[in-house]
C-alpha positions in Angstrom: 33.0 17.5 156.9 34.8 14.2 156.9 37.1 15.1 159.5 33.9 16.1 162.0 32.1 13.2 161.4 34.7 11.2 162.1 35.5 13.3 165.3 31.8 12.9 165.9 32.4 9.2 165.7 35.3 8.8 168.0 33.3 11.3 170.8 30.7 9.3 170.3 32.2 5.9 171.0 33.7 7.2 174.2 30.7 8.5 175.3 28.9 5.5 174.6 31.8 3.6 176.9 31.4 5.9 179.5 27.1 5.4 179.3 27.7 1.8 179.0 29.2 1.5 182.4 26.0 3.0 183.7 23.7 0.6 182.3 24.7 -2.3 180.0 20.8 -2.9 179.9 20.4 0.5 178.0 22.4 -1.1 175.1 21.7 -4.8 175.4 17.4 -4.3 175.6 17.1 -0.8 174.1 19.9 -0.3 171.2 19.0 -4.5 170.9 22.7 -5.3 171.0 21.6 -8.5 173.0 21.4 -9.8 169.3 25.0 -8.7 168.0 27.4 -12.1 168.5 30.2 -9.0 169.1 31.9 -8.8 172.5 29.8 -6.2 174.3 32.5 -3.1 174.6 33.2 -3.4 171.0 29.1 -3.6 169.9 29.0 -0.6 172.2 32.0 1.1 170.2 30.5 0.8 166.9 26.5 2.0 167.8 28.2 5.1 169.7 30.5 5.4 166.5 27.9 5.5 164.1 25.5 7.6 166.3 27.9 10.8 166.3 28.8 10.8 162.9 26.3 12.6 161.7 26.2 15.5 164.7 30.0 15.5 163.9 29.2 16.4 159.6 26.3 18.3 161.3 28.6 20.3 163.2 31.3 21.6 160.9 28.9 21.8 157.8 27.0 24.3 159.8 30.5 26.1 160.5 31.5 25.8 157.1 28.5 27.8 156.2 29.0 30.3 158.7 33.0 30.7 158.3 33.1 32.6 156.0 30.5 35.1 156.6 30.9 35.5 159.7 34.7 37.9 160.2 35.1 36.6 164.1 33.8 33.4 163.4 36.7 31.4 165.6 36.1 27.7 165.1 37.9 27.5 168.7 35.5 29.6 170.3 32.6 28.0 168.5 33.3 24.6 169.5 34.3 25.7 173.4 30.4 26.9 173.4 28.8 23.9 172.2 31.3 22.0 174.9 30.6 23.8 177.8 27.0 23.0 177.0 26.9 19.4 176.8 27.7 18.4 180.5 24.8 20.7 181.5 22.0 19.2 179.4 23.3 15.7 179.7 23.2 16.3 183.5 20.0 17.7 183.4 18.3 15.5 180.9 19.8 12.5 182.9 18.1 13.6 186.0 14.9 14.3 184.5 14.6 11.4 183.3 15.8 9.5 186.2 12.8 11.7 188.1 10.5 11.3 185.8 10.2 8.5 184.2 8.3 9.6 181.5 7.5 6.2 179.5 7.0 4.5 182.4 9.9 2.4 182.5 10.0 1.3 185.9 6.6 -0.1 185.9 6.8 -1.2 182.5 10.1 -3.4 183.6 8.7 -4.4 187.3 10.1 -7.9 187.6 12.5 -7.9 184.5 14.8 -4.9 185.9 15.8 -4.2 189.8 14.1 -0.6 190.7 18.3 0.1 190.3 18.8 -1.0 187.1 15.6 0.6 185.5 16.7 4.1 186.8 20.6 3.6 185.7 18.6 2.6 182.0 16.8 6.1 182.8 20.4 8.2 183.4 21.6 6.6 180.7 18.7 7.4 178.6 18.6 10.7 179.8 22.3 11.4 179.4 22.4 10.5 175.4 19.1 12.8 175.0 21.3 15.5 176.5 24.0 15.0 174.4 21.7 16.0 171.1 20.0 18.7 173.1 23.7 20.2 174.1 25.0 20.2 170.6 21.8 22.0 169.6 21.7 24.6 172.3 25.4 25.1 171.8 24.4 25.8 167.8 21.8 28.1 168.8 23.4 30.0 171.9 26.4 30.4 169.5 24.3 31.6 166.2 22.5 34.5 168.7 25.5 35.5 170.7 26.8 36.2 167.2 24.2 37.8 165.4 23.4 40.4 168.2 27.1 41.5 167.7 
């Protein structure tokens, strides 16, 4: 379990890099690193780091239950399914969000954020939403496919 929520951690941080580069506002106003005195990439590390640990443990403890009572259980396979649903639900929770706008953001923000920058907060928003919902669709798909068989 140590070993996935570590692995957690490192996707996590690089997925936090990526997000950053969409909107530095989604970290800075809404993860409140404004108030870390840590350069920004490194503040942006860390959060991401600490965020996917726990989907990481949550990850192999669930296939650590299931190894061993499941015969085809294939850790390779497993994880393959819960990666090739990620980029779907971060794509589509990004763009929901980004049409939207279910809090209100834009109007909230008029005059603090360009229209621009509130809807890269929204992607962004959007995108890290996804990456929970792909990791639990990917753990459901996968527990069905497998229990039909």
């Amino acid at each position: 379990m140590l070993a996935g929520a570590l692995g957690g951690g490192c996707c996590g941080a690089l997925f936090d890099q990526f997000t950053a580069t969409i909107s530095n506002e989604y970290f800075l106003d809404g993860k409140g690193l404004r108030a870390y005195s840590a350069p920004f990439r490194l503040a942006v590390a860390w959060t991401g780091f600490r965020g996917g640990l726990p989907l990481g443990a949550l990850v192999v403890g669930i296939g650590l239950i299931r190894a061993p009572r499941e015969k085809a259980f294939s850790w390779r396979a497993w994880l393959a399914s819960i990666a090739r649903d990620l980029p779907m639900c971060v794509a589509l929770c990004a763009g929901m969000m980004l049409l939207l706008d279910p809090f209100g953001l834009r109007q909230l923000c008029a005059g603090v954020l360009s229209s621009e920058r509130a809807s890269r907060y929204l992607i962004c928003w959007g995108a890290h939403i996804g990456v929970y919902l792909g990791v639990a669709v990917g753990l459901l798909r996968d527990q069905s496919t497998s229990a039909s068989a």
